[in-house]
MARZA-714645 format. One line per 8 residues: number of its first residue (from 1); their letters; for each residue x negated, y negated, z negated of C-alpha. Coordinates in nm, 3 decimals, always signed. Example, Ala and Ser with C-alpha at 12.3 -4.5 7.8 and 13.67 -1.06 7.14 Angstrom:
<nodes>
1) AS) -1.230,+0.450,-0.780 | -1.367,+0.106,-0.714
</nodes>
This chain:
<nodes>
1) XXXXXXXX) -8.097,+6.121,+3.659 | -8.181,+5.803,+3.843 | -7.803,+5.765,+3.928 | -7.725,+5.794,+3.582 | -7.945,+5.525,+3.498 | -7.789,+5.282,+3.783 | -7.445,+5.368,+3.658 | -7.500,+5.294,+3.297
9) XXXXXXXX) -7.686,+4.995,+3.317 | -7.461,+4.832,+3.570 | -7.138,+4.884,+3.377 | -7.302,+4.864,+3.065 | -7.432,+4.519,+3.188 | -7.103,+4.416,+3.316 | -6.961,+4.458,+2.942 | -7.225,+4.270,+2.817
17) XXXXXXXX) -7.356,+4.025,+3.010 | -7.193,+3.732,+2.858 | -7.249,+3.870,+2.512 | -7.652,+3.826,+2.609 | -7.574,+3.480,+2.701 | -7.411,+3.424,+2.441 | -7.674,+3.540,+2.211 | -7.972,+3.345,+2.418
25) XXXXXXXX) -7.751,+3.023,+2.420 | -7.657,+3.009,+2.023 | -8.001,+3.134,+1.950 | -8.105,+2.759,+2.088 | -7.873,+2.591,+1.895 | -7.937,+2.813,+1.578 | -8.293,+2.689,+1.628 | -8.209,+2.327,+1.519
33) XXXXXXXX) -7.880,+2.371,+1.318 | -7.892,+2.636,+1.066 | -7.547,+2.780,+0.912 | -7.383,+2.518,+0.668 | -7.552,+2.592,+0.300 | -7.541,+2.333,-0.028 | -7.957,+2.366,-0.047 | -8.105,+2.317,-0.406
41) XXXXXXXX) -8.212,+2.010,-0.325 | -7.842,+1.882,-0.320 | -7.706,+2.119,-0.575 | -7.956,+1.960,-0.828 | -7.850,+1.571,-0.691 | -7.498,+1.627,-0.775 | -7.575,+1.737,-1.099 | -7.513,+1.528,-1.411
49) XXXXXXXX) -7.729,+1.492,-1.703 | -7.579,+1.700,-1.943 | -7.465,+1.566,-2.289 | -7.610,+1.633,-2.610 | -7.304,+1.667,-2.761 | -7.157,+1.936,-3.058 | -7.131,+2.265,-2.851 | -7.070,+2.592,-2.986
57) XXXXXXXX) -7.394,+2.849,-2.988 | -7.489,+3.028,-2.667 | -7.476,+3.369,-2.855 | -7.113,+3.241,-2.917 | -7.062,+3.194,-2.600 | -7.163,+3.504,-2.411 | -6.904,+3.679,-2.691 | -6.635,+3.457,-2.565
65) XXXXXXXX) -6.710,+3.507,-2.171 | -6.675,+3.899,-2.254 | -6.964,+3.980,-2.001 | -7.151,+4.252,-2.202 | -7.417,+4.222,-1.928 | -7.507,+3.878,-1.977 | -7.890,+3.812,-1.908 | -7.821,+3.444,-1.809
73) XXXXXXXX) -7.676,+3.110,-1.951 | -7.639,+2.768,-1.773 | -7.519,+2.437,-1.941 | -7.388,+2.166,-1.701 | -7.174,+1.892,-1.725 | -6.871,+1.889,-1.548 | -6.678,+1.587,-1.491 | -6.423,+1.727,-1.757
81) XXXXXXXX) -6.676,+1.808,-1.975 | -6.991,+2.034,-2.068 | -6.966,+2.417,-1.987 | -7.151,+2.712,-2.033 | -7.172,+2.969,-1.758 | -7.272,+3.265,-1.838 | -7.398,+3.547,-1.562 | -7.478,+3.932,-1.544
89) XXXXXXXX) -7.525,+4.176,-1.304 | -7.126,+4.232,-1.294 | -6.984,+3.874,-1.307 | -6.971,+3.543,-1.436 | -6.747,+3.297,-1.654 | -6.717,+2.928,-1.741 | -6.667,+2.905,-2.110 | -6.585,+2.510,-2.237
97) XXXXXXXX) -6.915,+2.440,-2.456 | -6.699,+2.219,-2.700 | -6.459,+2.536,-2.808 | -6.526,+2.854,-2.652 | -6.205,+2.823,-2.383 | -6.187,+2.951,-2.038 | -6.349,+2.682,-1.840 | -6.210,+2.802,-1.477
105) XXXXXXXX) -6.073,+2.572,-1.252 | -5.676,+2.652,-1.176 | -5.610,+2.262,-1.126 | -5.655,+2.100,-0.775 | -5.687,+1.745,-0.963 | -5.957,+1.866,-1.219 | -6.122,+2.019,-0.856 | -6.067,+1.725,-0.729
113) XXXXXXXX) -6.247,+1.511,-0.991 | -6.553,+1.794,-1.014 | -6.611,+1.686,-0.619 | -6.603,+1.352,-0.680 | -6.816,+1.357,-0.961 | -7.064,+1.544,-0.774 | -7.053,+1.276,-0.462 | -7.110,+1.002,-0.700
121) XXXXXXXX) -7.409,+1.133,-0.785 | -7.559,+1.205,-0.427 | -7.450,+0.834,-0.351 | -7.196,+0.985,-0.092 | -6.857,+0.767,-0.081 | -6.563,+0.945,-0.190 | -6.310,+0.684,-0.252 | -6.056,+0.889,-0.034
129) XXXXXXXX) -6.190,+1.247,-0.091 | -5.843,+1.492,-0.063 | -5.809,+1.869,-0.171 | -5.800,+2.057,+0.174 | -5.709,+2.373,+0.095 | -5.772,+2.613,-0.172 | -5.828,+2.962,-0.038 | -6.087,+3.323,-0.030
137) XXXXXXXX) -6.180,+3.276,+0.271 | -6.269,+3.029,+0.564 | -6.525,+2.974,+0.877 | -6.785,+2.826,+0.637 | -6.756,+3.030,+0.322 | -6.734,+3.393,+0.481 | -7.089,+3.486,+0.373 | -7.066,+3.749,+0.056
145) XXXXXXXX) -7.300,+3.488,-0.149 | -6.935,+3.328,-0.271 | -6.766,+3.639,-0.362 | -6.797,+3.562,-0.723 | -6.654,+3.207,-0.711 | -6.342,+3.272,-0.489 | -6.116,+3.143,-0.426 | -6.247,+2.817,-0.349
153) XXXXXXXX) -6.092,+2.449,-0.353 | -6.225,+2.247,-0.032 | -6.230,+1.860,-0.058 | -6.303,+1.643,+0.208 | -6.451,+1.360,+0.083 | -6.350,+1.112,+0.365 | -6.713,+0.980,+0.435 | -6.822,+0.879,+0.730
161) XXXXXXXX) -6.981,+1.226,+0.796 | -6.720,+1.383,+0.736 | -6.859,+1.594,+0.427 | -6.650,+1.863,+0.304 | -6.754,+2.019,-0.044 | -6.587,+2.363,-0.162 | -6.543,+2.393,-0.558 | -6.622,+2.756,-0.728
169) XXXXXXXX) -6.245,+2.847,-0.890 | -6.447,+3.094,-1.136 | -6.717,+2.813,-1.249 | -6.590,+2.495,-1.142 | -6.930,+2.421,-0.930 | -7.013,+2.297,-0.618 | -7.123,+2.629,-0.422 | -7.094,+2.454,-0.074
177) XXXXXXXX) -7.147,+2.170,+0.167 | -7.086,+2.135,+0.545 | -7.063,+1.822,+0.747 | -6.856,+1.735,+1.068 | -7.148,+1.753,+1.270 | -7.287,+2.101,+1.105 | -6.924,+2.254,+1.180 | -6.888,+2.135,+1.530
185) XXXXXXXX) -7.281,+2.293,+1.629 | -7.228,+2.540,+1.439 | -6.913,+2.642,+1.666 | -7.166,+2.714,+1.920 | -7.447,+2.846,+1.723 | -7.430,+3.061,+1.401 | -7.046,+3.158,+1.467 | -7.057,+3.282,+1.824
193) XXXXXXXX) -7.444,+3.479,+1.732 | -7.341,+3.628,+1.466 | -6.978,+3.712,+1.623 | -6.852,+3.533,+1.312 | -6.493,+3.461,+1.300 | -6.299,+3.425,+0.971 | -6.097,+3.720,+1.017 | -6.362,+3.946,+1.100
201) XXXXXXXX) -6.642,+3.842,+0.894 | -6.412,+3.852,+0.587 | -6.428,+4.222,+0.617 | -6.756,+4.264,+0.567 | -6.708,+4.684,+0.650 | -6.569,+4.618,+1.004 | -6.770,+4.314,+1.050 | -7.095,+4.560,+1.005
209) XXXXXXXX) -7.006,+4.827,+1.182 | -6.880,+4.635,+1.512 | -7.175,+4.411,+1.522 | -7.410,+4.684,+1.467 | -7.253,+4.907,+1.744 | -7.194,+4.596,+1.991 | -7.587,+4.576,+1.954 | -7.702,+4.897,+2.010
217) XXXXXXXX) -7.505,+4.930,+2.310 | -7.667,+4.602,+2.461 | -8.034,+4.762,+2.352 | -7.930,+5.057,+2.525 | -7.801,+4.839,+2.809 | -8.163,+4.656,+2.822 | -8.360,+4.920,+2.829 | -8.202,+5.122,+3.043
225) XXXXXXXX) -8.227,+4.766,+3.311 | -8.600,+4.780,+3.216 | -8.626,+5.098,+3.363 | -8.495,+5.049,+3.578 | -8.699,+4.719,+3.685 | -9.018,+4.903,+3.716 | -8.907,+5.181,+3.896 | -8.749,+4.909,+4.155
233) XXXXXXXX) -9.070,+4.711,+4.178 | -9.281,+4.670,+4.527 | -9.587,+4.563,+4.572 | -9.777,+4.463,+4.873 | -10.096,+4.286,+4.905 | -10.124,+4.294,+4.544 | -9.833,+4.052,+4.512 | -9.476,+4.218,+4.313
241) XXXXXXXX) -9.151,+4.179,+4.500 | -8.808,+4.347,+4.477 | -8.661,+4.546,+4.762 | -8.299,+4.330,+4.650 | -8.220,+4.005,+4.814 | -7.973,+3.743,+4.668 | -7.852,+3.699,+4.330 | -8.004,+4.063,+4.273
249) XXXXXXXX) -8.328,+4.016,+4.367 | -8.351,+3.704,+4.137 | -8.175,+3.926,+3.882 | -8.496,+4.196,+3.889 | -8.778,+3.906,+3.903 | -8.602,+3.747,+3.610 | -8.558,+4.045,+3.437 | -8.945,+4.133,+3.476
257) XXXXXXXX) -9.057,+3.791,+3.367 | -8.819,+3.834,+3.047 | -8.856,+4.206,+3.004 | -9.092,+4.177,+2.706 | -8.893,+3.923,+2.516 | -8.559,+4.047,+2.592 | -8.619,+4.396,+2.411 | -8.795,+4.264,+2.134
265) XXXXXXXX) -8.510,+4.009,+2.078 | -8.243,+4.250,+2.133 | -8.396,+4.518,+1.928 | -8.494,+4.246,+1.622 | -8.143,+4.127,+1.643 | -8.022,+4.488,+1.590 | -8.226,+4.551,+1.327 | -8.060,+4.237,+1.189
273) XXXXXXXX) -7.788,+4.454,+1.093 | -7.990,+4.725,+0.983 | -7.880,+4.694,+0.623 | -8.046,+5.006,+0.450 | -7.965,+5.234,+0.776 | -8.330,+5.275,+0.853 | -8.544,+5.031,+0.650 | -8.490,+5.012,+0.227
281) XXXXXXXX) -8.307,+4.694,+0.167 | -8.565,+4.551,-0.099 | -8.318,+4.625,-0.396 | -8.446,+4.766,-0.716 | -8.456,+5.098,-0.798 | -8.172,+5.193,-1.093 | -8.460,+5.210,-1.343 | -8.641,+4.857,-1.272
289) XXXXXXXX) -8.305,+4.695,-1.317 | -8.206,+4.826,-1.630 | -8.553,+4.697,-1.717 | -8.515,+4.366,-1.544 | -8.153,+4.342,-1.658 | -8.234,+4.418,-1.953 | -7.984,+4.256,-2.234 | -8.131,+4.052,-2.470
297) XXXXXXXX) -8.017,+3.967,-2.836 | -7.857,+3.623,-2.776 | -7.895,+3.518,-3.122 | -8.230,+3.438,-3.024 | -8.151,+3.107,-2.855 | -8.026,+2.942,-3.159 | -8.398,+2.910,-3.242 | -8.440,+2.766,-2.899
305) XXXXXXXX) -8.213,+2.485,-2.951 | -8.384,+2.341,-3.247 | -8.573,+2.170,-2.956 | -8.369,+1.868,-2.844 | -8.238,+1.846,-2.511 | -8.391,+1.595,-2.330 | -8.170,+1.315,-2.194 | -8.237,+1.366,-1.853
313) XXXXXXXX) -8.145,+1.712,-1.770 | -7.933,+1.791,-1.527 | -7.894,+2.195,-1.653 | -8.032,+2.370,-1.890 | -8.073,+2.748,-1.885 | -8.119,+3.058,-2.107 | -8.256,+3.339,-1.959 | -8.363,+3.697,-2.052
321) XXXXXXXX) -8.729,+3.820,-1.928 | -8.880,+4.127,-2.093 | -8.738,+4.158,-2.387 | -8.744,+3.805,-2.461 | -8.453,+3.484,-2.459 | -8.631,+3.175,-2.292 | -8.491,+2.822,-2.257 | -8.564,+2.581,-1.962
329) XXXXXXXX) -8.467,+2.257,-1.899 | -8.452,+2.089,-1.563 | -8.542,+1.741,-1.594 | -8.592,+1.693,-1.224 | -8.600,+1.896,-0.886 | -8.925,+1.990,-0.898 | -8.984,+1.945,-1.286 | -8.907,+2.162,-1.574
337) XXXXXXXX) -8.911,+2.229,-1.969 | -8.943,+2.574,-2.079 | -8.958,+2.719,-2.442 | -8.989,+3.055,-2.558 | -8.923,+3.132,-2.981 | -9.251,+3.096,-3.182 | -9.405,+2.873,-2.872 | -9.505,+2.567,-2.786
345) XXXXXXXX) -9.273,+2.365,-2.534 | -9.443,+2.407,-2.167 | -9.419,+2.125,-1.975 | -9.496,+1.948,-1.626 | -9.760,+2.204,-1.444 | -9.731,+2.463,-1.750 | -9.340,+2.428,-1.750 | -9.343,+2.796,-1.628
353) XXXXXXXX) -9.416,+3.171,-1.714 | -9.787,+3.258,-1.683 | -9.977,+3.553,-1.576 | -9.945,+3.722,-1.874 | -9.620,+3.755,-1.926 | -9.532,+3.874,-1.579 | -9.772,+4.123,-1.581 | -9.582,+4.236,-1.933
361) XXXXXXXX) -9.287,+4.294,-1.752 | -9.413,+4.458,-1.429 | -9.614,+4.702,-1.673 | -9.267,+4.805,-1.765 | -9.088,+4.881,-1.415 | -9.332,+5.070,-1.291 | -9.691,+5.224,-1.312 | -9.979,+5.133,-1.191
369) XXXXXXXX) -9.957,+4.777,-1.163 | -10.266,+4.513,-1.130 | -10.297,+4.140,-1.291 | -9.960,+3.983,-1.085 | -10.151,+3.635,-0.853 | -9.973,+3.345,-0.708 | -9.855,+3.357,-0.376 | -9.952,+3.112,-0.143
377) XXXXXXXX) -9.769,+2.868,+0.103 | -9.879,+3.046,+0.394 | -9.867,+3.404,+0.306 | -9.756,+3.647,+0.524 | -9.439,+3.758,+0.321 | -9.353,+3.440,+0.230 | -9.102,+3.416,-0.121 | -9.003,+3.046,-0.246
385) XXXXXXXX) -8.856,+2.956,-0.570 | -8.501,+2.734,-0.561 | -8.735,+2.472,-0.743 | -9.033,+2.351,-0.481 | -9.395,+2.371,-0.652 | -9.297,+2.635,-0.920 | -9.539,+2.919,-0.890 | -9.432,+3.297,-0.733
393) XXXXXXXX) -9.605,+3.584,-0.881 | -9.666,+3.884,-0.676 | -9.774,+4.239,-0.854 | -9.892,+4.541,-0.657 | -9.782,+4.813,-0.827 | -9.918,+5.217,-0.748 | -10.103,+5.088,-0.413 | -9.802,+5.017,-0.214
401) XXXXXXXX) -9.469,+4.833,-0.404 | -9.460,+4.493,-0.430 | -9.263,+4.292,-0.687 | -9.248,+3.889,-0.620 | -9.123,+3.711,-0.954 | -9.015,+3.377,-0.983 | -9.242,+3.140,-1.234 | -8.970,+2.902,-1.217
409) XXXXXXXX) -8.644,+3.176,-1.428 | -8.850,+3.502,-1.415 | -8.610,+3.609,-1.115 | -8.639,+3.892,-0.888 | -8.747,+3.756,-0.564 | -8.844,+4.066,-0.357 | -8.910,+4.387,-0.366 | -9.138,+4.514,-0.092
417) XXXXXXXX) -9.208,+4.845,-0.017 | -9.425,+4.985,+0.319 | -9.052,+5.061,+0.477 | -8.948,+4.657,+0.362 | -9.260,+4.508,+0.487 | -9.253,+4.727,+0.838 | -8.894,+4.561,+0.854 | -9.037,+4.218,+0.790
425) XXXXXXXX) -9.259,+4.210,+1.122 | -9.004,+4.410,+1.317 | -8.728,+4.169,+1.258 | -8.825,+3.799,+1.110 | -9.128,+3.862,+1.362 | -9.010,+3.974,+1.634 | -8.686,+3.778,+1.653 | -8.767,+3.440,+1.487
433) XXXXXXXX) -9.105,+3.443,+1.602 | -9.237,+3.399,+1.230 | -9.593,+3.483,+1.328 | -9.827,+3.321,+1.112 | -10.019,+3.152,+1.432 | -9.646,+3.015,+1.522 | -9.566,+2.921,+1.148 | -9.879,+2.717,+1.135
441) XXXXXXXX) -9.722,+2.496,+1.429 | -9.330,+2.477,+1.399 | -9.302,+2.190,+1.686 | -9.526,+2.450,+1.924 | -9.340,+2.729,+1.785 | -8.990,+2.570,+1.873 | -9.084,+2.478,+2.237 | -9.193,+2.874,+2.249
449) XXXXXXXX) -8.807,+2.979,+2.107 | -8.608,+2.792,+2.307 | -8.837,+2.814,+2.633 | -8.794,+3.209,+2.579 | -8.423,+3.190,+2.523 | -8.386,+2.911,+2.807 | -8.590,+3.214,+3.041 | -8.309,+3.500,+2.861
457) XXXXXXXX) -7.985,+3.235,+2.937 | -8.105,+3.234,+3.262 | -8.167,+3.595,+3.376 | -7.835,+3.638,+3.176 | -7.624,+3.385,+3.426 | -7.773,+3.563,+3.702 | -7.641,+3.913,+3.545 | -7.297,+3.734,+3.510
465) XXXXXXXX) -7.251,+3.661,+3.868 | -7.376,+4.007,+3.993 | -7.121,+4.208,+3.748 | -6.844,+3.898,+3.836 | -6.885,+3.983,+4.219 | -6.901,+4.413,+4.119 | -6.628,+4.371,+3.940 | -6.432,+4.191,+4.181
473) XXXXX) -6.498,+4.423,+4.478 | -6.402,+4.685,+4.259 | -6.076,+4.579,+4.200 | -5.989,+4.444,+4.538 | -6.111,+4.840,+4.624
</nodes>
């Protein structure tokens, strides 16, 4: 048995040995450069304020998009005009708000112009911005978030940070920023962890499987090692040694001193890829979403929009929430309008759905449910709104479901079942350390990741030479 053990875990660790350094050493740089994103923050910057010009209805616009679905309507201002987008569970089109047209972007110049537009606004210079490329897929825009805007048109914008922005074909938005020095970390952080390479991770099937297997064979290849490090460990005069000398023997203490966080990080990071194979994946139920999708009768929001729209926003939305056609208009980042027929206008710290009205809705998707509260900062399932400050509602529902609603749109934040919330602690906790002690100190909490991962590269390098010199006996054998 015990020379099953040895075999396994040395050529298993020979396979894999610079795939754990690999992970240890990206995990650093992940640490301090996250994968490129366009946060809300700059979505909202490079938004302009939309014109209060003669538009056709919404109701006449979710008829001309097609999308029998719809539960959601945004009006922005493109550089070549205002547009409607209109969303559902299926899909989404850009619909001209001055006639009703298709409002997709085929042109590279009107792309072009949209980018521009947008950098203007953030105060970024793009005197010499260029269309790069316009394709499905590339290094940056691989995650399935952008499946309904490809294909995308990426502009470089010729700054001095060498910004690149990627235009939605579908919507004609900007879904996407990276910068030169996000790419070039990245190459070394998100893109080796994640094994992330353009031709893989555009098949997200393959992608899946392979990671998930290539992780469960290094678990497998860890604990079989940790095994195999207590059984191998001497003591005398109450002081541990190893009966190995050389590289090995630093190999073993290493691997003692790291034992702990090595399986917990390789375990976490396989769990990473769990996606619904153990744990429930937080999705609703068939049932709560034809309740939360529920389609409203558009020709509600024409009594909306006898409330001017205010000169400063930058979108304005119509959304469907129990039943009911709300409209809400951003005026700022963190500031919001929002109007529901036969209502008062809410505004500034009422801008957003109350207690009440959340509770309506959760009274609907399930039984059982109590009055919904507002989460906290520091809660230990932590769900944010895109717009900072705007209050998130949780409702505990039959003892154990948990439904987390935006204040903000009345979106779906979470769903958290016991299955979701054992899958919180087993992999945010155990692999990003998010521990509320740890989250109450992020400098402390950094210096604990990266010494950790420093401890992991290390014991890793020493595996590396071990199966280098193994393997080369072998062959010379």
């Amino acid at each position: 048995m015990m020379g099953a053990i040895v075999l396994l875990h040395r050529w298993l660790g020979i396979a894999f040995c610079l795939l754990f350094a690999m992970w240890f050493a990206s995990g650093i740089v992940m640490q301090f450069v996250p994968f490129p994103s366009l946060t809300e923050a700059e979505r909202f910057a490079g938004l302009m304020p939309v014109h209060g010009e003669t538009r056709i209805s919404v109701a006449d616009a979710v008829a001309a998009s097609g999308i029998a679905d719809a539960t959601r309507v945004r009006l922005i201002q493109r550089s070549d005009g205002a547009v409607y987008i209109v969303s559902g569970p299926s899909r989404q089109r850009a619909i001209r708000a001055a006639d009703g047209n298709d409002a997709s972007v085929k042109s590279a110049d009107v792309a072009l112009a949209v980018a521009q537009a947008h950098a203007r606004q953030r105060e970024i210079d793009a005197s010499h911005a260029t269309i790069v490329g316009r394709a499905d897929y590339d290094q940056w825009s691989v995650p399935n978030g952008f499946d309904r805007h490809r294909p995308l048109f990426r502009v470089a914008l010729g700054d001095t940070a060498g910004t690149e922005v990627y235009v939605s074909s579908l919507t004609g938005e900007i879904v996407l920023d990276t910068t030169r020095r996000e790419r070039g970390w990245n190459l070394a952080g998100s893109v080796l962890h994640w094994i992330y390479p353009t031709v893989l991770r555009s098949n997200w099937a393959l992608w899946d499987r392979l990671v998930w297997s290539l992780s469960l064979l290094a678990l497998i290849a860890a604990v079989l090692g940790a095994v195999l490090g207590i059984v191998r460990i001497r003591i005398h005069k109450r002081q541990i040694s190893s009966p190995y000398r050389g590289w090995h023997a630093l190999h073993h203490l290493l691997g003692l001193a790291a034992m702990a966080f090595v399986l917990t990080w390789i375990f976490s990071g396989w769990l990473s890829m769990d996606h619904g194979r153990l744990f429930s994946r937080g999705q609703l139920t068939a049932t709560e979403a034809s309740v939360m999708n529920a389609v409203p009768d558009w020709s509600e929001a024409s009594s909306l929009d006898r409330q001017p729209l205010s000169s400063s926003a930058g979108e304005v939305e119509w959304f469907a929430f129990n039943g009911y056609v709300y409209r809400r208009d951003r005026v700022a980042l963190d500031r919001q309008a929002l109007v529901r027929r036969g209502d008062a206008p809410r505004d500034g710290h009422t801008g957003f759905l109350d207690v009440h009205e959340i509770q309506a809705l959760t009274g609907r998707l399930t039984v059982g449910c109590g009055p919904p509260s507002v989460l906290p900062d520091n809660d230990d399932y932590p769900a944010l709104s895109a717009m900072p400050g705007a209050p998130v509602y949780r409702s505990r529902c039959g003892g154990d479901l948990w439904f987390d609603i935006d204040g903000a749109d009345g979106g779906m934040l979470q769903r958290l079942d016991p299955s979701r919330r054992a899958y919180r602690w087993l992999y945010s906790g155990l692999h990003k350390l998010d521990f509320p002690v740890l989250a109450a100190h992020p400098r402390f909490r950094d210096v604990v990741i990266v010494g950790l991962c420093t401890l992991g590269l290390a014991f890793s390098i020493t595996g590396i030479i071990i199966g280098w010199r193994r393997l080369r006996s072998s062959l010379a054998a």
